[in-house]
C-alpha positions in Angstrom: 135.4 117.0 105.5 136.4 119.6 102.7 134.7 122.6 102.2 133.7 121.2 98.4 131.6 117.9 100.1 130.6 120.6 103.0 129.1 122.9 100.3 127.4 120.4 98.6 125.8 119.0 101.4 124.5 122.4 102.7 123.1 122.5 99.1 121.5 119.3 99.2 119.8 120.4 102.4 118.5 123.5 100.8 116.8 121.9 97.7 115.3 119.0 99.9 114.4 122.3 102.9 113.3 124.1 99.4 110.3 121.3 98.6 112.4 120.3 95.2 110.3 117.7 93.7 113.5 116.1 92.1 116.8 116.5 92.4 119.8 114.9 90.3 123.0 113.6 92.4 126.0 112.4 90.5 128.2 110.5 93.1 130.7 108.1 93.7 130.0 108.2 97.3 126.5 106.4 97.2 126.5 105.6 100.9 127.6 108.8 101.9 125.0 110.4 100.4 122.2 107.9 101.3 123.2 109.2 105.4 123.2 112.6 104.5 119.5 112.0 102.6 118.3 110.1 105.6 119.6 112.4 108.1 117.7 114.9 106.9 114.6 113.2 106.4 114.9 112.3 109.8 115.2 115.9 111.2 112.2 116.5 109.1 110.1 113.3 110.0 110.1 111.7 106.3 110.9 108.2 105.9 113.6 107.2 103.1 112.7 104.6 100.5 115.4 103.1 98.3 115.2 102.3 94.7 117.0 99.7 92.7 116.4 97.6 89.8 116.8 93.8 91.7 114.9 95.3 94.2 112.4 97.6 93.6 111.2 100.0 96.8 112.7 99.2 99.8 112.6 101.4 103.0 116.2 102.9 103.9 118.2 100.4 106.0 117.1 97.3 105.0 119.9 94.7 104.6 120.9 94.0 101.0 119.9 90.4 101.1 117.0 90.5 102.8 114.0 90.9 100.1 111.8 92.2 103.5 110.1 95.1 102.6 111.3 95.1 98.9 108.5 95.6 96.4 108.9 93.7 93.5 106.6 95.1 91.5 108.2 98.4 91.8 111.9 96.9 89.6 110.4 98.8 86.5 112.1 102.7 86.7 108.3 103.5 85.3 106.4 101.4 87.4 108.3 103.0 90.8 108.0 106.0 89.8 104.1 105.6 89.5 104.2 104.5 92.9 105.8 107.3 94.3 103.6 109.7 93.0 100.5 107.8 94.5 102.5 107.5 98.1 100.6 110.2 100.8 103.2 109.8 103.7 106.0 112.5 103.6 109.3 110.6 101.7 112.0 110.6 100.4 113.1 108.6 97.8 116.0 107.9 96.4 116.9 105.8 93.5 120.1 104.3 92.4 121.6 103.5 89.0 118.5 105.0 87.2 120.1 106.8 84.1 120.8 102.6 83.2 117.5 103.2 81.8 117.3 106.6 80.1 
């Protein structure tokens, strides 16, 4: 791994360590970024939920096809986010593609 993706990592740790109630990632590595999220989350004892638009809220690691555990109700951006903010358990989410709808 460079020292660039190293850095950033160790920065993304910081802000999620740091309580940051959002934070931006522009990437063309969208897997590599989910691990890093969800190793984190793990070391912290936070599930990861996954946003898209087909899908909605999905816990992290669900197979693409499989609509188990989707939410449906949750494809509106506005609608998700809604949800997120009423969620109790510690989380973190993370949502693809979502400047499509700004």
């Amino acid at each position: 791994m460079d020292t660039n993706a190293q850095t950033s990592i160790d920065q993304l740790d910081v802000l999620i360590r740091a309580r940051y109630p959002l934070i931006y990632v522009v990437t063309w590595e969208e897997q590599r970024v989910e691990e890093v999220v969800t190793r984190f989350a793990r070391a912290r004892e936070k599930k990861v939920f996954v946003w898209t638009a087909s899908r909605g809220i999905y816990p992290y690691g669900t197979p693409e096809q499989s609509k188990k555990g989707s939410d449906e109700a949750t494809q509106d951006p506005l609608v998700a986010l809604d949800s997120v903010l009423r969620m109790v358990e510690p989380a973190i989410y993370v949502f693809k593609d979502l400047h499509r709808f700004t």
